[in-house]
N, C-alpha and C positions, 0 to 999 in steps of 0.2 A: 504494500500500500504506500502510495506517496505521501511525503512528510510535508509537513507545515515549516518551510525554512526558518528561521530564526531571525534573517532578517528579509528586507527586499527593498533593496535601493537600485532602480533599474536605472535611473540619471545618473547612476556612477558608471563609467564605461567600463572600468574596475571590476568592479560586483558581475555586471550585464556581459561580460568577455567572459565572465571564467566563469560562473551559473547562472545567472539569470536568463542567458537569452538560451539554452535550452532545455531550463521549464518552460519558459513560455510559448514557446514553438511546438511544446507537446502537447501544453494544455488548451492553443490555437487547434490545434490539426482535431484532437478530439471535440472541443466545440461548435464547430462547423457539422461535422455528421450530426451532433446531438440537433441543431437548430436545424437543417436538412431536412430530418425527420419529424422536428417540432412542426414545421411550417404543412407539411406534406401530411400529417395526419390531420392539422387544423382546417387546411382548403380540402379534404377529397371527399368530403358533404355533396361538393356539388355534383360530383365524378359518381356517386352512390347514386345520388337522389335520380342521375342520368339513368343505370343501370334498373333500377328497381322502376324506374318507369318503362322503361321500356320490355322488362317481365311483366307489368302488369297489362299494359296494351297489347303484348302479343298473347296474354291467359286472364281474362279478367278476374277468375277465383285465387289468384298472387298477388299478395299485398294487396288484397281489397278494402283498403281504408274506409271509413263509414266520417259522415257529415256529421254535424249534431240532432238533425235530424234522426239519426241511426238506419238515412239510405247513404247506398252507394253512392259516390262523387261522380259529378262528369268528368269528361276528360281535361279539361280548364282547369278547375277545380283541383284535381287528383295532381296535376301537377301543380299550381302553388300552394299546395298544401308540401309535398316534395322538398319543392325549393325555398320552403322556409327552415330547413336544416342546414344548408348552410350560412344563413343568417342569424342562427343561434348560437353556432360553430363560431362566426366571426364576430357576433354581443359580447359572448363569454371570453373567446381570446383576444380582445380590446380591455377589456375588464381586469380583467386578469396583469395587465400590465402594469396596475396603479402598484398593487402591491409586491408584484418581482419588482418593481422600480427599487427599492427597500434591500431587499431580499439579502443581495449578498454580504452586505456592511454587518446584518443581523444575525446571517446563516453560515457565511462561508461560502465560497464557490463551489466549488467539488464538492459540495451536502447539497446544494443549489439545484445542479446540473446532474447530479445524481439520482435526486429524486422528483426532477419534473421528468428526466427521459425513464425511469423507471413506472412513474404513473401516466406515460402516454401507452402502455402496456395494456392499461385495462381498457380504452374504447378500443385500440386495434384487437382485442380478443374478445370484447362486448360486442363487436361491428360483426366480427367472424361468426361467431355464435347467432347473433339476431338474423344475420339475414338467412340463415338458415333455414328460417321457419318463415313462411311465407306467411306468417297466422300473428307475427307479431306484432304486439300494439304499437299505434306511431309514438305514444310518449315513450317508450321504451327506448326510440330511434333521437328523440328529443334531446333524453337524459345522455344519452353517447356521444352525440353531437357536442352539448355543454360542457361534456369533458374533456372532448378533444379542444375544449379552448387553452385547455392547459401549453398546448404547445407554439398560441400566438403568444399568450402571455412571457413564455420562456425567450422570446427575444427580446425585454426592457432588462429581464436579467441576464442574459447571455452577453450583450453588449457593455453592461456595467462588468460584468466577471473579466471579461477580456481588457479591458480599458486600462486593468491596476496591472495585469503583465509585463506592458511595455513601455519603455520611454516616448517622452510626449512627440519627439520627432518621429515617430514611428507609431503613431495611434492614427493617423489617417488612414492609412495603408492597412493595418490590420483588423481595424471595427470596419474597413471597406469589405477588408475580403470574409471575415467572419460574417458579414450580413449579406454580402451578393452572394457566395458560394453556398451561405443559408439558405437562400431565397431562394434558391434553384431546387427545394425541394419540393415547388410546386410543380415546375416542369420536369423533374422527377418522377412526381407521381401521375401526371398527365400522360406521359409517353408509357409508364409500367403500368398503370390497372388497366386499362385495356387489352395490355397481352396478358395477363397473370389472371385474367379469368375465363379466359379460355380453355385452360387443362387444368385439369385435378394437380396441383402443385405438391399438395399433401397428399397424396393418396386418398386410401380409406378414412385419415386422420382428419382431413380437411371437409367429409361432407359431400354429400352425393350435389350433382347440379342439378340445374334446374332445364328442363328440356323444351323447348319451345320452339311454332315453326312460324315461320315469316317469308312472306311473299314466296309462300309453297314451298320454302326451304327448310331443314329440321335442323336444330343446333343445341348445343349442350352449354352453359353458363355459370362458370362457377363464380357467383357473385360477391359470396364469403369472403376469396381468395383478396379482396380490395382491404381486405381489414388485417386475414393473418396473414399476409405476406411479409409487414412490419414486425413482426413477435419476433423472428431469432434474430433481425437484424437490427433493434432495439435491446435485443436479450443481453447480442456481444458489445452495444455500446455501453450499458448499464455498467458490464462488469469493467471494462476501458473506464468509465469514466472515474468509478472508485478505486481504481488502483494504479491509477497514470495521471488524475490532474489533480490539484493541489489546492489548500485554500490558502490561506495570505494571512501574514501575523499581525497586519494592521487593524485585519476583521473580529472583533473580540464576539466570535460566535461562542464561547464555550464549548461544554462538552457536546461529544458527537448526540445524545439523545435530548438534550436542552435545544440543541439546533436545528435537528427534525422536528422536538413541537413546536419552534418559533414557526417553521415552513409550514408547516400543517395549518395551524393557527390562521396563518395569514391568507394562505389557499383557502380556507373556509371564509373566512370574511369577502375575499374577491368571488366566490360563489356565491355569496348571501347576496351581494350585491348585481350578480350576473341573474339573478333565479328574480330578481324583480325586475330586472329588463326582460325578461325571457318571456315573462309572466305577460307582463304590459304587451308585448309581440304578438302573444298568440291569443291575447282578446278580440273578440268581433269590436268594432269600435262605429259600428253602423257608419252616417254618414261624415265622420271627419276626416277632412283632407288629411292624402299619405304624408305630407311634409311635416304638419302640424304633430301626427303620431310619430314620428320619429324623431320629431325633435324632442318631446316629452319622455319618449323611453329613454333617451341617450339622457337627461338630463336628470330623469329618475331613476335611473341606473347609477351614475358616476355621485348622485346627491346620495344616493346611501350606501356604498361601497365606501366614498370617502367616510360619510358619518359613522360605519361600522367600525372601522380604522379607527378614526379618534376616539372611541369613546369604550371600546371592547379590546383594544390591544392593551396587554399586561404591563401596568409602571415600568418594569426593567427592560423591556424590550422597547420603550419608547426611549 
């Protein structure tokens, strides 16, 4: 496991020559895959909600969502009801950024980045498992969605983490390449779930597909595979990130299980305050203008995430 150095003065060309610049080059190279996948799990809402519509047009008894009515939706309908998972996806990982803003000064980096890419673990195996069942309820889809906001919010801490590795002459360049080469885990996962549901990737382990024929052609879809295809390839960053990057002696996180309830603590509060945007989202709001509603969610969303933060975060952690 990588150690906490003693010191880190990276404006010393000194220190930065002889250790500094390669932790910091190791705990760049691992952050980058970690925010890759942050982003890539955050955006593929829409890449699903694509997939699962298009099982359900081609079999209307797949993923037959029901109205409040308790009928079947039209096809309008069925799809923006769809396409509001990735706008819960992108509530929650906006949300989410107030308080990784915090995060690392509080937590440690490498406790940070450890345990946002370890809980981006449970929607890609919550995704794998729901779409399974073609019977599952949309808030089920909601709830996975909200949590893959975990992995927008991990780039306000990802950027602070990397920032204290390197000398200031040298922070353009690498908050550059840590957020572009982050970023690219959208087109990433753009160019891979489309192939990667195409064959049983897992074998029997992964789930039968789904068989469907379109324009008198017969095709098999494994739609799962959009969620576990991330699982081992999060598994081997998990164990990379706790045993290869480092936190920094300026961060008085404490001890390692004091620093995990500070991160926990603080992810719930950015929930609390994502679950009342979410909330406001998915009301009928009869006839008031779409602008007017999203202006209100974004501001009663960020009006009580902040207020949770101030008034529910523990004396010693403020």
């Amino acid at each position: 496991m990588a150690r906490t150095p003693e010191v880190w003065e990276v404006d010393n060309d000194a220190f930065w020559d002889s250790e500094g610049k390669g932790i910091a080059l190791r705990n760049l190279w691992i952050s980058i895959p970690d925010l890759l996948c942050g982003f890539a799990l955050w955006i593929y809402w829409g890449m699903i909600a694509k997939f699962v519509q298009r099982l359900h047009f081609a079999d209307k008894s797949l993923f037959n969502f029901l109205g409040a009515d308790g009928q079947a939706l039209s096809a309008d309908a069925c799809r923006g009801l769809l396409f509001t998972l990735p706008a819960v996806a992108g509530l929650a990982g906006a949300t989410l950024r107030i308080p990784h803003s915090f995060m690392i000064a509080l937590c440690g980096g490498r406790n940070v980045k450890f345990l946002t890419t370890l809980m981006l673990i449970l929607p890609a195996i919550g995704s794998g498992i729901a779409l399974q069942n073609p019977e599952t309820p949309f808030f089920t889809l909601v709830l996975l969605a909200a949590l893959s906001g975990v992995g927008g919010g991990a780039f306000a801490s990802s950027m602070s983490n990397i920032s204290f590795f390197f000398p200031k002459k040298m922070q353009g360049l690498v908050l550059g390449l840590n957020a572009g080469l982050g970023n690219l885990g959208v087109s990433v996962m753009q160019f891979l779930l489309p192939w990667v549901i195409t064959f049983g990737l897992f074998g029997s382990l992964g789930g039968d597909p789904y068989v469907i024929v379109e324009a008198g052609k017969e095709s098999s879809v494994w739609v799962q595979n959009a969620g576990l295809v991330w699982v081992p390839i999060l598994g081997f960053l998990v164990i990379a990130t706790w045993f290869f990057m480092n936190n920094l002696p300026q961060h008085t996180c404490g001890a390692v299980p004091k620093a995990f309830g500070r991160y926990f603590w603080l992810t719930l509060l950015g929930f609390g305050g994502a679950a009342a945007g979410v909330t406001l989202l998915m009301m009928d709001w009869g006839g008031v203008p779409e602008l007017l509603k999203v202006f209100v969610v974004l501001v009663v969303t960020i009006g009580v995430t902040l207020a949770l933060m101030r008034f529910l975060t523990p004396g010693d952690t403020k």
